[in-house]
C-alpha positions in Angstrom: -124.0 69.3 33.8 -125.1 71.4 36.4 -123.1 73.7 39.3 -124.6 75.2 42.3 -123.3 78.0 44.3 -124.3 79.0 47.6 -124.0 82.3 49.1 -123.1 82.0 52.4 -120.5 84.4 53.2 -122.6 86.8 55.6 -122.5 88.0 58.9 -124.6 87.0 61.9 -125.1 90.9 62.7 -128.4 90.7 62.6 -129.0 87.4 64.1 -127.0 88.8 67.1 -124.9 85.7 66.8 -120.8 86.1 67.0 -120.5 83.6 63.9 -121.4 83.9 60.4 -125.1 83.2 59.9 -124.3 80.2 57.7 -123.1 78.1 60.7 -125.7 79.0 63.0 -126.9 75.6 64.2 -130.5 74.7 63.4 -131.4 70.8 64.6 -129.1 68.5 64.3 -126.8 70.3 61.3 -125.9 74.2 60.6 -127.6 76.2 58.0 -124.7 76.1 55.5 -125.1 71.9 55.9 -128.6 71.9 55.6 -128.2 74.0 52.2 -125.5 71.7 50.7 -127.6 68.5 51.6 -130.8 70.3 49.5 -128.8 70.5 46.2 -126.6 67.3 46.3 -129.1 65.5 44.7 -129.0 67.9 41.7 -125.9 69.3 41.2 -122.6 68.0 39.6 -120.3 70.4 41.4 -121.3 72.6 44.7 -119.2 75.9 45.4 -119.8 77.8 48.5 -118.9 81.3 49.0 -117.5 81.5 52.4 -116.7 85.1 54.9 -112.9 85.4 54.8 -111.1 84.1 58.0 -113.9 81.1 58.0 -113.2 78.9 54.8 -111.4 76.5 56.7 -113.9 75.9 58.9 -116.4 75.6 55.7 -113.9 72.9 54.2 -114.2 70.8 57.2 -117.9 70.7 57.8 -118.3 70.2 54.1 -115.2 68.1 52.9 -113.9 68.0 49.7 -116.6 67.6 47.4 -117.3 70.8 47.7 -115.0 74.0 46.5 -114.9 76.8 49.4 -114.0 80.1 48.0 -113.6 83.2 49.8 -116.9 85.5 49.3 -117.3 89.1 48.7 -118.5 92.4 50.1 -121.9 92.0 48.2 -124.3 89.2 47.5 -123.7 89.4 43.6 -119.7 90.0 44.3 -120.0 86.5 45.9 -122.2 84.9 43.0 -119.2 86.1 40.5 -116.5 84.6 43.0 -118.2 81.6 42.3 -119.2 82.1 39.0 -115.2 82.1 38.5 -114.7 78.3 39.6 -117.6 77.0 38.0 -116.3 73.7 35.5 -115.9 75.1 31.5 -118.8 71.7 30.4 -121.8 73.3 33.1 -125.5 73.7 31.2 -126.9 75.2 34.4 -126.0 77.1 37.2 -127.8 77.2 40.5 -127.9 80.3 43.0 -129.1 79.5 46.6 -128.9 81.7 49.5 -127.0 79.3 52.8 -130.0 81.1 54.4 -132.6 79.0 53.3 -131.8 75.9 54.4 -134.7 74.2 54.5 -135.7 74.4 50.5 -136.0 70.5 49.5 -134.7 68.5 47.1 -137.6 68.2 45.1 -138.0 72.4 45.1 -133.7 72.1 43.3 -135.6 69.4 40.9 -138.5 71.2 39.4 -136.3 74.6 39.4 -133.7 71.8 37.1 -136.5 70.6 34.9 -137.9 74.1 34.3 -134.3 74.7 32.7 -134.0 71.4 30.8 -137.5 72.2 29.5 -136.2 75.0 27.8 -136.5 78.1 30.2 -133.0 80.8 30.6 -134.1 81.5 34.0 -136.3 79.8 37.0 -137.1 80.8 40.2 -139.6 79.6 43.0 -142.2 82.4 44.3 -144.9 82.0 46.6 -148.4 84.5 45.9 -148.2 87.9 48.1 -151.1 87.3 50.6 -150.8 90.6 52.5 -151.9 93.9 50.8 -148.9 95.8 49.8 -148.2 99.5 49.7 -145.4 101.7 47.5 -144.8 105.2 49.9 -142.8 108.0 49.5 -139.9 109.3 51.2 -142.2 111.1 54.2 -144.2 107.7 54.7 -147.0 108.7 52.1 -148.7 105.9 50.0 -148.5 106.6 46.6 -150.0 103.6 45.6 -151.1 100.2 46.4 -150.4 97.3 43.5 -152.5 94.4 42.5 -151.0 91.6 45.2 -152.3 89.0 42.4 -149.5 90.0 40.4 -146.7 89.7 43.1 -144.3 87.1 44.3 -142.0 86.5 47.3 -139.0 84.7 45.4 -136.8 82.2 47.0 -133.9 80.3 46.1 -132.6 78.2 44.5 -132.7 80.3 41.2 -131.6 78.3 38.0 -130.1 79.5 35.3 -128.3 78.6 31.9 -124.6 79.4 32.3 -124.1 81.7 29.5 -127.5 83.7 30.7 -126.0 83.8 34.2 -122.3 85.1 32.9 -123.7 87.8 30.7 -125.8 88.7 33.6 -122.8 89.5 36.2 -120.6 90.3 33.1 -121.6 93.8 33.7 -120.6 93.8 37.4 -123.7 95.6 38.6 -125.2 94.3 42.6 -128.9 93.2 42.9 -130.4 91.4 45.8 -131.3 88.5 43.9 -130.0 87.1 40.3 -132.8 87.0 38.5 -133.0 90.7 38.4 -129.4 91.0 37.1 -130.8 88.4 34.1 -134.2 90.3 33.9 -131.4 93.2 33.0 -130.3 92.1 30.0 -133.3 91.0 28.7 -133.8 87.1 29.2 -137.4 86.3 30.7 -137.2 85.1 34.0 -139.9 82.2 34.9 -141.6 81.7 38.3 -142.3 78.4 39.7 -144.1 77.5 43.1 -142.0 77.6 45.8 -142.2 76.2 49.3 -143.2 77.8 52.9 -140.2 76.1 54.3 -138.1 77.4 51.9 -137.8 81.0 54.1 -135.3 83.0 54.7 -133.7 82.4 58.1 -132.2 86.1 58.8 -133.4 86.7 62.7 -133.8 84.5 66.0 -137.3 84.3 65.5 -137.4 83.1 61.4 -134.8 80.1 63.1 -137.8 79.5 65.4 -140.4 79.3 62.6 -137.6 77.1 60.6 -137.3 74.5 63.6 -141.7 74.6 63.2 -140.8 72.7 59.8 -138.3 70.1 61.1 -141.1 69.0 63.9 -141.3 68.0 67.6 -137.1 68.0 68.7 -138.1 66.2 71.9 -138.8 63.3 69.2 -135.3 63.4 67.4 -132.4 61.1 68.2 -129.4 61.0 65.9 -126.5 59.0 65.5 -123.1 58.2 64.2 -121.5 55.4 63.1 -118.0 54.9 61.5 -116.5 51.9 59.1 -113.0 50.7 57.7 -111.6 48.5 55.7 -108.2 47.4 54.6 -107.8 47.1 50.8 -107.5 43.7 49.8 -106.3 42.7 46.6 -109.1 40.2 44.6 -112.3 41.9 45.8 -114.0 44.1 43.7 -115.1 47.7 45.5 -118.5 48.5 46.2 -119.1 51.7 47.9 -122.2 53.9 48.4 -124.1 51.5 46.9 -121.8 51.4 43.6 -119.7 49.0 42.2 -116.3 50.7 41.4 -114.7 48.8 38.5 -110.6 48.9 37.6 -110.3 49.6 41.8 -109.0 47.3 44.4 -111.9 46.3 46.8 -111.9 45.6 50.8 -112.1 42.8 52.9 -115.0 42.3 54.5 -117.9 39.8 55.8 -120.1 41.6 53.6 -119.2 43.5 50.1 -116.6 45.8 52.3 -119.5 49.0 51.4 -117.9 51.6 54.2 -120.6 54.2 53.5 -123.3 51.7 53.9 -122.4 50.0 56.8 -121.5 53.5 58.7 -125.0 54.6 57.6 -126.3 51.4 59.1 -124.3 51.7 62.6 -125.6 56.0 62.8 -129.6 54.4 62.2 -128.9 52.1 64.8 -126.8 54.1 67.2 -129.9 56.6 66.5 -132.6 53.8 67.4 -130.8 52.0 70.3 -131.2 48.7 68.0 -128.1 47.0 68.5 -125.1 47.7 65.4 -123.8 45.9 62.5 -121.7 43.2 64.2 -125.0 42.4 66.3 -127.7 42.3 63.1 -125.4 41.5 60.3 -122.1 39.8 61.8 -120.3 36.8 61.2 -123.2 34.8 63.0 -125.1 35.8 60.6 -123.7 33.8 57.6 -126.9 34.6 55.5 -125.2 38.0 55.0 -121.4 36.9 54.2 -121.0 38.8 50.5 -124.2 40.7 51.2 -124.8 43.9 49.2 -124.7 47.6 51.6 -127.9 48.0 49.9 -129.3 45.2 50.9 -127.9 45.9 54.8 -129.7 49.5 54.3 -132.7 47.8 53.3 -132.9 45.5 56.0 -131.8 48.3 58.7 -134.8 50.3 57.1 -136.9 47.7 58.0 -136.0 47.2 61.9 -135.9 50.7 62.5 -139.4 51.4 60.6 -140.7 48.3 62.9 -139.2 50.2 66.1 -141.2 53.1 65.2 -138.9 55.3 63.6 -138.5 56.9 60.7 -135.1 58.3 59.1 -135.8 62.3 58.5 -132.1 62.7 57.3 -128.9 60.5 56.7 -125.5 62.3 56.3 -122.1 60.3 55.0 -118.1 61.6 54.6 -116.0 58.8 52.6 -112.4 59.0 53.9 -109.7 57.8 51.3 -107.6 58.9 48.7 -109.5 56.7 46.1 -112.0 55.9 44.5 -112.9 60.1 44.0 -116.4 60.8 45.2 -116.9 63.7 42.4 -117.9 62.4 39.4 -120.4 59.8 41.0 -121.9 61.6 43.7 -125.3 62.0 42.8 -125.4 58.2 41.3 -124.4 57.3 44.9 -127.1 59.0 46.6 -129.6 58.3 44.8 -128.4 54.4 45.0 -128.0 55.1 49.3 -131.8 57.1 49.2 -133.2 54.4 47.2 -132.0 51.7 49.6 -133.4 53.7 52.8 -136.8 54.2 51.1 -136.5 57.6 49.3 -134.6 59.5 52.5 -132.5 62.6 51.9 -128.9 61.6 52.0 -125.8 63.5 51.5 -122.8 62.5 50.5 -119.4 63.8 51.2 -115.7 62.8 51.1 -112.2 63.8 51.8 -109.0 62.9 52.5 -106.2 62.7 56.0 -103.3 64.0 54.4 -101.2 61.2 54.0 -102.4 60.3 57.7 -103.4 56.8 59.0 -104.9 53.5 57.3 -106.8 55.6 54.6 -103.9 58.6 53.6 -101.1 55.8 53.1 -103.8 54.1 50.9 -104.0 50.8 52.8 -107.6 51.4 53.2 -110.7 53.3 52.8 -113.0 54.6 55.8 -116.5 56.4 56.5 -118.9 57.9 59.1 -122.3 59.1 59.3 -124.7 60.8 61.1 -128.4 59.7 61.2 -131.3 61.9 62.4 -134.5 59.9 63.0 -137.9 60.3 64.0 -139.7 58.6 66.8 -143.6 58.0 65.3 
């Protein structure tokens, strides 16, 4: 089992900004979003460490899926924080800085298989390519080390639990947790990292960020929203899973809420029409019809159109089935069905509010971001 924790709890001091760096807005999603969408492929449970005053603001962009805790006055106090909330079962533990929002998927994956093959402690690096000087305190160069030998490190950083928790057992600050685990001993291995993987700390590095997301004049996003009453007989199917022992929707189709809201943001994105007008009740080819096989087809039309999905976002709203324990199942089930795009997934709840908090019902929207070829 693995846990991720994202430190994202400081200031925008240096970006200028009035708001804590992690929501600075960069395309169509803030830095904090970006950074949860990277590891929810990977990770079982996501904590975010979030400035005090701002966790509600946190809970909202990020739902429920994810545990908000107030962060500390350091880096490594905020690591702990979330160290604290991390479930008893976790193998690993990922540390990722909210600040580099644009490391991938695949960059959380091979820092994950690193671990499973055996290693305490992983972290990407790219090679130094600038010549590099140590000085003294009047400006003097003392020396000038073998840039071979150097790394720029990045996040996320991987670590077995226990290596991690012995690590910030001794309560000492570092800028980076690998340096707390090279501390006590454990060898520390460096993987390749990723240019886009920077760290976005100043107007400009947002600049050089936005390089990596492309063109903007070529962007359009979406958002589309489903719901369904609960209807007694129907077996559930959501995100692409079939929910057994829970009471399913009605529906033209299988009732999938996150699928078809995925379906309406790609076309809202595209200007193609939406679900009633592709997939409706005219269509009676697609009465029972999978959400997969809607995603699939919506793929299609959109890819004919030109366009190509760069990033799919979904929040399930209901009290039931809980998201948790499947989440990564369901993306990978709602990325395999849009051709290997990066989804997220996300849920919560209304508070005992409406169709979906008196449990009559189950609900979802999404936001699409697509590319115009």
């Amino acid at each position: 089992m693995i846990s991720a924790i994202i430190a994202a709890a400081g200031s925008g001091e240096r970006f200028g900004a009035s708001i804590p760096k992690a929501l600075i807005q960069l395309g169509d999603r803030t830095l904090i979003e970006h950074s949860v969408a990277s590891l929810s492929s990977v990770a079982d449970q996501i904590i975010v460490t979030a400035p005090a005053g701002y966790e509600e603001k946190f809970r909202t962009l990020l739902g429920n899926t994810v545990t908000v805790v107030t962060g500390g006055a350091t880096r490594s106090e905020s690591v702990r924080l979330g160290l604290a909330q991390v479930l008893c079962d976790v193998d690993f533990v990922l540390v990722h800085d909210a600040a580099r929002a644009l490391a991938t998927p695949a960059l959380a994956q091979r820092v994950v298989d690193a671990l499973v093959a055996g290693d305490a402690a992983v972290i990407p690096g790219l090679a130094e390519t600038d010549t590099v000087k140590v000085i003294d305190a009047e400006g003097f160069v003392t020396s000038t080390p073998d840039r071979g030998a150097l790394r720029r490190v990045q996040t996320p950083q991987g670590f077995t639990y226990g290596a991690l928790q012995a690590a910030h057992a001794l309560g000492a600050d570092a800028t980076d947790d690998a340096a707390l685990v090279e501390s006590i001993g454990k060898k520390v291995r460096i993987i390749e990292g990723e240019e886009r993987a920077l760290k976005i700390t100043t107007p400009s590095d947002l600049a050089t960020a936005l390089s990596f997301l492309g063109d903007a004049t070529k962007f359009s996003t979406g958002v589309g929203v489903d719901a369904h009453h609960f209807q007694e007989g129907r077996e559930l199917w959501l995100a692409g899973l079939h929910w057994p022992n829970e009471t399913g929707v009605e529906g033209h189709s299988d009732g999938d809420v996150a699928a078809h809201a995925i379906c309406d943001a790609l076309f809202a994105a595209t200007g193609l029409g939406d679900l009633g007008s592709n997939f409706g009740t005219s269509r009676p080819e697609y009465a029972g019809a999978p959400g997969t096989t809607l995603l699939k087809e919506t793929l299609s039309l959109i890819t004919k159109s030109g366009y190509s999905i760069s990033h799919v976002s979904v929040q399930v709203i209901g009290n039931k089935p809980k998201i948790g324990a499947r989440r990564k199942e369901a993306i990978a089930a709602l990325s395999e069905a849009l051709g290997g795009a990066d989804v997220a997934l996300l849920a919560t709840t209304t508070d005992g509010m409406g169709l979906t908090g008196e449990g009559k019902g189950i609900a979802a929207i999404a936001s699409a971001l697509v590319l115009k070829k």
